[in-house]
C-alpha positions in Angstrom: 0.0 0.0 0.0 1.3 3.5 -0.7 2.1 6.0 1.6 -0.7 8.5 -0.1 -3.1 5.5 0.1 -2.7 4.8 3.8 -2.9 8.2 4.8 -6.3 8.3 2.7 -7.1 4.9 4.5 -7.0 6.6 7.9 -8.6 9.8 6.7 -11.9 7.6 5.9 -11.4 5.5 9.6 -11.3 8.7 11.4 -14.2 10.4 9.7 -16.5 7.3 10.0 -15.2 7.3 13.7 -16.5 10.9 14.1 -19.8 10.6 12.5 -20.5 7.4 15.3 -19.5 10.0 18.7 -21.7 12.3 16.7 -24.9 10.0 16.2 -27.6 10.6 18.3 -28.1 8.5 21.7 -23.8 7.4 21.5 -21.4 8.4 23.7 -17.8 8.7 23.3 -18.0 6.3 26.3 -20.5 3.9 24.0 -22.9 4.6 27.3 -26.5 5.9 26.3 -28.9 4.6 23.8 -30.6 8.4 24.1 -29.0 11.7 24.0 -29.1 12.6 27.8 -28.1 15.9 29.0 -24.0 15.9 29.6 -24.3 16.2 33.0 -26.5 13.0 33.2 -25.2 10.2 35.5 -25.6 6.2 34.8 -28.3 4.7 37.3 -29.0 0.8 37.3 -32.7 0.1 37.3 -34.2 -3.6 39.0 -37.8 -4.7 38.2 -38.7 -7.2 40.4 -35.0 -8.5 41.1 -34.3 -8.1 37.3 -31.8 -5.5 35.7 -34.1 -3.3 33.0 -33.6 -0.4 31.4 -30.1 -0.6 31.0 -28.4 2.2 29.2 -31.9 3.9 28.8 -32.0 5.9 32.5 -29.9 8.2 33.9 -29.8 10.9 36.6 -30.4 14.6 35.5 -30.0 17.3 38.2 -30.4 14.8 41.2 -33.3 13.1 39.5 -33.8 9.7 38.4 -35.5 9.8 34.7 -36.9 6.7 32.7 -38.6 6.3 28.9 -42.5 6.4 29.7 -43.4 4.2 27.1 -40.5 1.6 27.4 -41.5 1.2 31.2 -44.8 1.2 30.2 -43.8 -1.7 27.7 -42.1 -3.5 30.7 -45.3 -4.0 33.0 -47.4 -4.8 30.6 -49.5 -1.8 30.1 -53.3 -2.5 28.0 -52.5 0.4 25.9 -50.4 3.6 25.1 -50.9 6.6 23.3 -49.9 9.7 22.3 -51.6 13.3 21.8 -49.5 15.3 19.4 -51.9 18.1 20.0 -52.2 18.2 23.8 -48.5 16.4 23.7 -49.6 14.2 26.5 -49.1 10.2 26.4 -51.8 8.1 28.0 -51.3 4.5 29.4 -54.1 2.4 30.4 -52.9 -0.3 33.2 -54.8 -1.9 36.2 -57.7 0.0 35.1 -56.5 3.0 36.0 -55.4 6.1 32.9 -51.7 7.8 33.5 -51.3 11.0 32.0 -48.0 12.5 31.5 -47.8 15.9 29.3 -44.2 16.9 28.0 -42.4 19.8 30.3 -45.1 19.3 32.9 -44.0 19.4 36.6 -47.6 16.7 37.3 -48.7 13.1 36.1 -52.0 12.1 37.2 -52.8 8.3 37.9 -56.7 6.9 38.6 -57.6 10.3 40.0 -54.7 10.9 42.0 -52.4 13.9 41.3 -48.4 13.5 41.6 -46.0 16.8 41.6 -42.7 16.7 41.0 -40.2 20.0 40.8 -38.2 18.4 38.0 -40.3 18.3 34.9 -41.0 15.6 32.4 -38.4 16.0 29.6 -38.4 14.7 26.0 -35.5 13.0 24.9 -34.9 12.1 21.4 -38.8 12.3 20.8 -39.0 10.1 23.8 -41.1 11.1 26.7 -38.7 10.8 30.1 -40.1 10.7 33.6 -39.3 11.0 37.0 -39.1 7.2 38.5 -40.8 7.6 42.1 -44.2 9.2 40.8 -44.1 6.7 37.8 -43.6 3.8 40.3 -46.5 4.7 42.5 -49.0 4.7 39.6 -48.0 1.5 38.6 -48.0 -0.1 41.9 -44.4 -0.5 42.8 -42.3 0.3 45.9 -39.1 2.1 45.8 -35.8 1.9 47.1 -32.6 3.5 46.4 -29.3 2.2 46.9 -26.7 4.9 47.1 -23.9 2.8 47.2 -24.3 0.9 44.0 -26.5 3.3 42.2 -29.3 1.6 42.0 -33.3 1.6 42.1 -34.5 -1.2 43.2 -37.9 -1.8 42.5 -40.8 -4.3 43.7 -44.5 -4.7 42.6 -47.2 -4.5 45.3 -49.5 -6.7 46.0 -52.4 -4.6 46.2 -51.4 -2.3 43.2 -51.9 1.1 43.2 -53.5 2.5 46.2 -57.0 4.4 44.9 -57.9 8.2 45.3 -60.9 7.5 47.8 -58.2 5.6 50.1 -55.4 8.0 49.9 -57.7 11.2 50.1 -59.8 11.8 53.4 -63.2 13.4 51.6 -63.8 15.9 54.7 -59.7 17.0 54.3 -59.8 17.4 50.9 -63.3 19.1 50.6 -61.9 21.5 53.0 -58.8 22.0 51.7 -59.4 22.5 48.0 -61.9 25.5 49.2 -59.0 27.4 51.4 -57.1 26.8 48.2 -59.4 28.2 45.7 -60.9 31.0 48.1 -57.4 32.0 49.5 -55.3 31.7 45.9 -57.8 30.6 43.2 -55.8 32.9 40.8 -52.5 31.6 41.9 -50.0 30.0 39.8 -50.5 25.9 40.3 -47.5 25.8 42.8 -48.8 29.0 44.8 -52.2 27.4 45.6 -49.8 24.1 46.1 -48.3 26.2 49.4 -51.6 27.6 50.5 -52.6 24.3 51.0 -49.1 23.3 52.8 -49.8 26.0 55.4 -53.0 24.8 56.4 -51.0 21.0 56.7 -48.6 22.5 58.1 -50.6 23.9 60.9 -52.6 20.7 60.7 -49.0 19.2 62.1 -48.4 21.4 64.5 -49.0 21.3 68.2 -50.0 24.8 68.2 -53.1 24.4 66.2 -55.8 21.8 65.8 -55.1 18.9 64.5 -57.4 18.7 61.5 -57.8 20.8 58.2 -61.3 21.6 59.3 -60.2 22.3 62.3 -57.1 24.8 61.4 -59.7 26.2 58.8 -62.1 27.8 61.0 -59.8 27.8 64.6 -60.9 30.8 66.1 -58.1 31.6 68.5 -56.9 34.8 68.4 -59.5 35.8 66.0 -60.4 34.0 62.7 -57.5 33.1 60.9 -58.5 33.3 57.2 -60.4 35.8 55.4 -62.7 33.6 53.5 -64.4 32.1 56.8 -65.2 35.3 57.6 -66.4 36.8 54.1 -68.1 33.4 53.2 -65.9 32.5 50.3 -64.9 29.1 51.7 -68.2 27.8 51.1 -67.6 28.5 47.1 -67.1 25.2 44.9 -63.4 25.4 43.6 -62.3 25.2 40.8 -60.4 22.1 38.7 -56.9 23.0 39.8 -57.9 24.0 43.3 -58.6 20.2 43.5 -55.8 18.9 42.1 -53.6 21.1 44.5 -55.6 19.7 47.0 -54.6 16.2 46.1 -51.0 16.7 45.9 -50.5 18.4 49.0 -52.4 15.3 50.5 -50.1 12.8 48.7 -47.1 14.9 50.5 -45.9 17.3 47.9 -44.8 20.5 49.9 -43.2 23.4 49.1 -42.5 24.0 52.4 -42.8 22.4 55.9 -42.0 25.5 58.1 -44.5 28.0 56.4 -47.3 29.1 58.6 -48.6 31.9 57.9 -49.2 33.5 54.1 -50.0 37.1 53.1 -50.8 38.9 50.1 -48.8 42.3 51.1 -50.9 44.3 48.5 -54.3 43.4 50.3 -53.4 42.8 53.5 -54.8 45.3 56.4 -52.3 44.2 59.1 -48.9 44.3 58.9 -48.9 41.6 62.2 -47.1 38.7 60.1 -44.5 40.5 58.6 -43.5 42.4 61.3 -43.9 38.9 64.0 -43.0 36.2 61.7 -39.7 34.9 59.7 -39.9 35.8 55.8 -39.7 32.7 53.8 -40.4 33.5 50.4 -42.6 35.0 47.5 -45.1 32.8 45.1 -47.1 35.0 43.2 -48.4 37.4 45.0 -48.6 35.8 48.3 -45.4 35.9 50.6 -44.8 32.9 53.4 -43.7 33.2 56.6 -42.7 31.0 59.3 
């Protein structure tokens, strides 16, 4: 072979090897079957006592992310589908509808209502979700093992738990009315920590120990607005609901906010000048 024809030789090797580290889903590292963010970290999946999903999750900002319809695939789901309009796949298992919509931080399940604060992503046209919401609607436990990086996950006997067991109806009738009547124009995630304050009170020792009971505790004079203008008895409205529901699953935005204010409307100044400034959603600041 002549010199000018082995240098052509490896001109044609190293171009070919260039186009493969380019190729969507391949890592110089020969890793991911998907194109994951860089700073995406390998995670070892277990179904069951069996390795899945190998090569096709990955951590992305402290979040564990798998393909929706893949795992979906893997239990055995009755059917998948996908609305290019709404961009939101559907999967019908155990009788009960998931809903996941691209970029969304929530993924609904039977009736029940999961928030996460990383959102759904889409990955190479491929919807990816966060594993511990995912793994409740399916009926599976969930365990983490730090030291060999790996989910470990188990089916339940009983399946997914349903909406009229998780969700007291007196707690959550109560609590989606504060919501709508104290932050009914709020962003999803503002009415979110209106309804963590009133759990968060619920919790306390200071206060009674039901939503019912926070809602209308009269010590010290009445302690929301809307019990006293009769806007807690209006019917709320879809999302009111659905905040409702996720603060009862255990979503919070906070566990030390108490006390709420819109500083525009307010007519005392008691809780900003008494309490600890926590933070600003919307226009309602918390305090602790």
């Amino acid at each position: 072979m002549t010199g000018k024809r082995k240098h052509w030789v490896a001109f044609l090797l190293c171009t070919a090897m260039l186009i493969l580290l380019a190729a969507p889903g391949i890592s110089a590292a020969g890793g991911w079957e998907y194109s994951f963010p860089e700073n995406a970290a390998s995670v070892s999946i277990t179904l069951n006592g069996k390795k899945v999903l190998e090569r096709q999750a990955a951590i992305i900002d402290s979040t564990t992310y798998v393909p929706l319809r893949r795992f979906g695939e893997l239990m055995g789901a009755d059917d998948i589908r996908w609305d290019a309009k709404t961009r939101t796949a559907s999967i019908v298992y155990g009788g009960n509808t998931i809903k996941v919509t691209d970029g969304s931080h929530l993924m609904s399940a039977g009736g029940r209502y999961f928030y996460t604060d990383a959102t759904v992503k889409n990955i190479d046209d491929r919807l990816f979700v966060p594993i511990r919401p995912l793994a409740t609607a399916f009926g599976l436990s969930v365990n983490w093992h730090a030291e060999t990086r790996t989910v470990e996950l188990k089916s339940v006997a009983s399946g997914m738990a349903s909406a009229s067991k998780v969700y007291n109806s007196d707690d959550l009738y109560w609590l989606s009315r504060i919501i709508y009547a104290e932050a009914g124009g709020e962003s999803l995630r503002g009415q979110i920590a209106v309804g963590n304050v009133v759990l968060n009170r619920k919790a306390s020792r200071s206060y009674p120990n039901t939503v019912y009971g926070v809602i209308f505790d009269r010590k010290g004079g009445v302690q929301f607005t809307p019990v006293a203008n009769g806007m807690i008895y209006k019917t709320p409205s879809e999302t009111s609901v659905i905040a409702a529901k996720i603060c009862l699953e255990g979503y919070t935005v906070s566990v030390q906010a108490l006390y709420f204010m819109n500083p525009r409307l307010a007519t005392s100044n008691w809780i900003a000048q008494n309490c600890t400034y926590l933070f600003t959603i919307g226009n309602h600041s918390f305090y602790a």
